[in-house]
C-alpha positions as CSV (number, residue, x, y, z in Angstrom):
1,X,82.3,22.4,94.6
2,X,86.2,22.7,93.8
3,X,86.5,23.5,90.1
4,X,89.6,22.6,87.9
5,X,92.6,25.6,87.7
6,X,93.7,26.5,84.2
7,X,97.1,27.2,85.5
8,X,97.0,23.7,87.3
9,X,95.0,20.9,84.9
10,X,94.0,17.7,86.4
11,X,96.4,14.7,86.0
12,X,95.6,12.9,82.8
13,X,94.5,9.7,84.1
14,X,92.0,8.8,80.9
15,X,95.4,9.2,78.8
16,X,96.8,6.6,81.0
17,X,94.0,3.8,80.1
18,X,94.3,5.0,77.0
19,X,97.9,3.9,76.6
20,X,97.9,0.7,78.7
21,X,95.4,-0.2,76.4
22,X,97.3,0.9,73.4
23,X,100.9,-1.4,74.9
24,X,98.5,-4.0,75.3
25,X,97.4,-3.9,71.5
26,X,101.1,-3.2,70.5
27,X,101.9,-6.5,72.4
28,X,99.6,-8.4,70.9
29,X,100.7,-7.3,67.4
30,X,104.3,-8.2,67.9
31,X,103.1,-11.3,69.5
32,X,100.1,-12.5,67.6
33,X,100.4,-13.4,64.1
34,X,96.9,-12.3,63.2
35,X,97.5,-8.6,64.5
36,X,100.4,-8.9,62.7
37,X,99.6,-9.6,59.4
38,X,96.5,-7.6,60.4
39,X,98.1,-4.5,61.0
40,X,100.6,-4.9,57.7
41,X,97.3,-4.6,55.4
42,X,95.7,-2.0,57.7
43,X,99.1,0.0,57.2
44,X,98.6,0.7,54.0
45,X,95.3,2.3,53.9
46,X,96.6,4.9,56.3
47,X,98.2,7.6,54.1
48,X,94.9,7.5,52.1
49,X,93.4,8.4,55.5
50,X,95.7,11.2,55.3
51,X,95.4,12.2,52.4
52,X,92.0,12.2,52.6
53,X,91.8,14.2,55.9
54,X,94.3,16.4,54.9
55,X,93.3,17.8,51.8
56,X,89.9,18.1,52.5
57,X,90.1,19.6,55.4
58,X,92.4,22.6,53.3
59,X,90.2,22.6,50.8
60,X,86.6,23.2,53.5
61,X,88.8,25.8,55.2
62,X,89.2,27.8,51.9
63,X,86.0,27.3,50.7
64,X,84.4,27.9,54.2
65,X,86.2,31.4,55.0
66,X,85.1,32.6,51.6
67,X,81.5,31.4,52.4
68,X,82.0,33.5,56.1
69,X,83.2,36.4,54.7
70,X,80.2,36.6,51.9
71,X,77.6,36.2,55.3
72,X,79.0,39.4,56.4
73,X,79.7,41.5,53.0
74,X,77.3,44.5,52.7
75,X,75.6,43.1,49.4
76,X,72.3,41.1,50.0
77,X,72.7,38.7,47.5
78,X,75.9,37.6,48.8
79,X,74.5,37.2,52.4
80,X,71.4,35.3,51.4
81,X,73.6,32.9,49.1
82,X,76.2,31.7,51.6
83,X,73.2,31.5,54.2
84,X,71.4,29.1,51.5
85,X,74.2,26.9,51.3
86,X,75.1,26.9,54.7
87,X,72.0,25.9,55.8
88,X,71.0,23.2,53.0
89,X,74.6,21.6,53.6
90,X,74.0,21.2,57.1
91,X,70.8,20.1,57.1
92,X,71.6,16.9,54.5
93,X,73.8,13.9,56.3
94,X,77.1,13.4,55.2
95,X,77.1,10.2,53.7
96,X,74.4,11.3,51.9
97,X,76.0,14.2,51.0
98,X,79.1,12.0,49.9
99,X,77.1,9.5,47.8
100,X,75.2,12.4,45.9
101,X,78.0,13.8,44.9
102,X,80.2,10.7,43.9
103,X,76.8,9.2,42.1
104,X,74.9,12.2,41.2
105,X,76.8,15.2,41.2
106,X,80.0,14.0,39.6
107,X,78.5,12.2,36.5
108,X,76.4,15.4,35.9
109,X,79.4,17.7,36.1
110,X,81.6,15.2,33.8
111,X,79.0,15.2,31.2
112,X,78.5,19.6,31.3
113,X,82.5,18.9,30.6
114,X,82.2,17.2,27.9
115,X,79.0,19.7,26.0
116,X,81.1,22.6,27.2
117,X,84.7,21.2,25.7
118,X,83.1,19.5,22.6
119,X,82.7,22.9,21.0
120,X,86.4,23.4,20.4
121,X,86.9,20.0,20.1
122,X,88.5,18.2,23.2
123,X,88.6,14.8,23.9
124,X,85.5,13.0,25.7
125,X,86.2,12.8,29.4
126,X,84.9,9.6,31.0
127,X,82.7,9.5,33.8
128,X,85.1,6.6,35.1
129,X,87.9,8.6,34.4
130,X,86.8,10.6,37.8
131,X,88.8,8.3,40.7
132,X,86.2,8.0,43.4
133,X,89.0,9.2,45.7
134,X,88.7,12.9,44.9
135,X,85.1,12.7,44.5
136,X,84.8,11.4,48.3
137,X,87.6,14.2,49.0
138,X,85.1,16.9,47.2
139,X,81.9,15.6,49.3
140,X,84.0,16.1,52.7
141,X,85.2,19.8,51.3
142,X,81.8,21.0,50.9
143,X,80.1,19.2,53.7
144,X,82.7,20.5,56.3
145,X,82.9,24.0,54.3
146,X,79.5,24.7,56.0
147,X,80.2,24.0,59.3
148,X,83.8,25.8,59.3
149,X,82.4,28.8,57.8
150,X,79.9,29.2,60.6
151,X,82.9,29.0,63.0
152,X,84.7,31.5,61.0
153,X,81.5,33.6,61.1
154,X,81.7,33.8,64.9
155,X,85.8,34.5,65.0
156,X,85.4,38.0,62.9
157,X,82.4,39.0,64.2
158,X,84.6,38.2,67.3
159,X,86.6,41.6,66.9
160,X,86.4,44.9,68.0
161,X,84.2,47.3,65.2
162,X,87.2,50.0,66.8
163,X,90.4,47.9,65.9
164,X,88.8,47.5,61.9
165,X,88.2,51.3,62.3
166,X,91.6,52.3,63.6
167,X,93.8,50.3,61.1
168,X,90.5,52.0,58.1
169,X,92.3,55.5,59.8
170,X,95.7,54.6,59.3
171,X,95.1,53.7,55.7
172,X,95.3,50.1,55.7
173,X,93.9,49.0,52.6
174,X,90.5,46.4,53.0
175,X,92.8,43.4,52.5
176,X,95.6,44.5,54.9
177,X,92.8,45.1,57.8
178,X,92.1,41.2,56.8
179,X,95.2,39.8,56.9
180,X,96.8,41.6,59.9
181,X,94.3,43.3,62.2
182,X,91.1,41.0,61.6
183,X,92.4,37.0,61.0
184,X,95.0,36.8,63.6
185,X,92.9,37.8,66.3
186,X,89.6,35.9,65.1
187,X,91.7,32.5,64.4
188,X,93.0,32.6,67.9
189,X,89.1,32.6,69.1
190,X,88.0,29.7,67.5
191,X,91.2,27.4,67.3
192,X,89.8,25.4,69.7
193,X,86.6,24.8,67.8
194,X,88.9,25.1,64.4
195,X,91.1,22.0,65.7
196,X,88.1,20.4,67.2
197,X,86.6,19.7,63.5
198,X,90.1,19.1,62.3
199,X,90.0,15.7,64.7
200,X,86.2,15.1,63.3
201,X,87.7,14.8,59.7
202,X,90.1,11.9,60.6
203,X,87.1,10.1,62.2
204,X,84.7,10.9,59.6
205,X,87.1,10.4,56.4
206,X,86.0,7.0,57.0
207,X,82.6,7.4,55.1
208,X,84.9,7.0,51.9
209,X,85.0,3.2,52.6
210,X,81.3,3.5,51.5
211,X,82.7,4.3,47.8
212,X,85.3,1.3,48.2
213,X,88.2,3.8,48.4
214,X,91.3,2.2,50.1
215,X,91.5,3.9,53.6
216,X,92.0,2.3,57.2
217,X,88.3,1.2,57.2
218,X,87.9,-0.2,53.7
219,X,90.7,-2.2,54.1
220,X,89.5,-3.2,57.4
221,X,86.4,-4.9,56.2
222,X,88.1,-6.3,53.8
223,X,90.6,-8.3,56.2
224,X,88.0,-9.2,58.7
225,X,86.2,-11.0,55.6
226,X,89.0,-12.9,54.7
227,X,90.6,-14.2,58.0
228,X,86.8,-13.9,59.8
229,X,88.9,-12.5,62.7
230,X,86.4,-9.6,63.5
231,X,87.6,-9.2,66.9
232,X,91.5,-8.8,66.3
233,X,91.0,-6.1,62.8
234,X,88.1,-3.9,63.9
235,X,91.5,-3.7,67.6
236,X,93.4,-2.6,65.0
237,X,91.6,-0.2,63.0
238,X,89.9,1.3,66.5
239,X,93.7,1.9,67.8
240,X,95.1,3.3,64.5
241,X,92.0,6.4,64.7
242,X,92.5,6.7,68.0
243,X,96.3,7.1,68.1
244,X,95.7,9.6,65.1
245,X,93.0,11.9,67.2
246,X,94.3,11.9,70.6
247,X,97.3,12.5,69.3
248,X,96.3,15.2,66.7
249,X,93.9,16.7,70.3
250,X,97.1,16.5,72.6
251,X,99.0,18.4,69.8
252,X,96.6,21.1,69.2
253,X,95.7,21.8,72.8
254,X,99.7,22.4,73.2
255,X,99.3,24.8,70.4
256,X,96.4,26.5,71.9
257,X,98.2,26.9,75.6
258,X,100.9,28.5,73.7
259,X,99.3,31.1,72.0
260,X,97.0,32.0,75.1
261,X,100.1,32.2,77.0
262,X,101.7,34.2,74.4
263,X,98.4,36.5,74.7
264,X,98.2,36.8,78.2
């Protein structure tokens, strides 16, 4: 059985339907005055898709390599806590997950706000006052911290115990061994993986239209409710995600040739 080179990849022929198909939608926009008024509504829930995916995404990576690096610090309690949390994240759905914290959650930390800041005299905070936005953006930070920190796990167990001794014997502080010896090698291992969640986010940011936030799905329902034209929106809002992660999976697997060029 012949198996694909790495040096020679198989012609993209699934990219191929995939664009036909996307000409023929494009066609039908320019064409069609339903796609067209379609599309001008869809447009604008798109940067909240963005936005959503975006900072997110920053925020889980932040939170998830601190939660990686206290699974492998040398105190116990450390260890056990970021192995609690990784594991009851993980094991609750996400739009679960998202509606606990926008419902639950939230209200509950508003009002410890407000006992905390009455003593000194602040201003009442409203539970309203909380946009629903950045309380779907906080569900998708901690619900993707867990998976991402597992993958950072993985990456800096990933490197040799001798490189982290070496730099130790040429007095490289802990933090320097971090940032130049122990990251750059680990991220390179699972960029692939890294990127692979990055393209999840843009699919699943679309759990906020549960909370009636404004993204491409949201507004999607909305315009299928109003012109009844199920058929030509839910076109539209299946070519707009998938023009954002093919393209996003084509860009990231140029990225990762690159650097395992550049490494080889």
């Amino acid at each position: 059985m012949n198996r694909p080179s790495e040096d020679k990849p198989d012609f993209p022929y699934w990219l191929v339907i995939v664009v036909v198909t996307g000409l023929w939608l494009f066609y039908q926009v320019l064409s069609d005055e339903v796609y067209k008024l379609a599309l001008q509504t869809l447009a604008k829930g798109i940067w909240i898709t963005v936005l959503v995916t975006v900072v997110a995404f920053a925020a889980a990576s932040i939170f998830g390599l601190l939660i990686a690096v206290a699974s492998l610090s040398r105190f116990l309690v450390l260890r056990q806590a970021a192995r609690l949390y990784v594991e009851l994240i993980r094991g609750v759905p996400i739009i679960v997950l998202l509606l606990y914290i926008a419902f639950a959650l939230a209200p509950a930390g508003v009002a410890l706000w407000n006992w905390c800041t009455s003593w000194i005299g602040l201003e009442e905070v409203k539970t309203r006052d909380f946009p629903l936005l950045w309380r779907a953006v906080m569900a998708l930070s901690f619900a993707y911290a867990a998976f991402l920190a597992e993958i950072f796990r993985a990456g800096l167990q990933s490197v040799a115990k001798g490189q982290i001794e070496a730099a130790e014997a040429l007095g490289l502080s802990g933090w320097q061994r971090f940032r130049h010896i122990v990251f750059p090698q680990a991220f390179r291992v699972i960029l692939p993986s890294y990127a692979n969640d990055f393209v999840a986010m843009v699919k699943d940011s679309s759990l906020v239209s549960v909370l009636g936030v404004a993204d491409v799905t949201q507004l999607g329902k909305v315009t299928s409710a109003g012109n009844f034209r199920y058929f030509e929106t839910y076109n539209l809002v299946a070519l707009i995600y998938l023009t954002m992660t093919i393209g996003l999976s084509l860009l990231l697997r140029r990225i990762e040739g690159r650097l395992r060029a550049k490494r080889n």
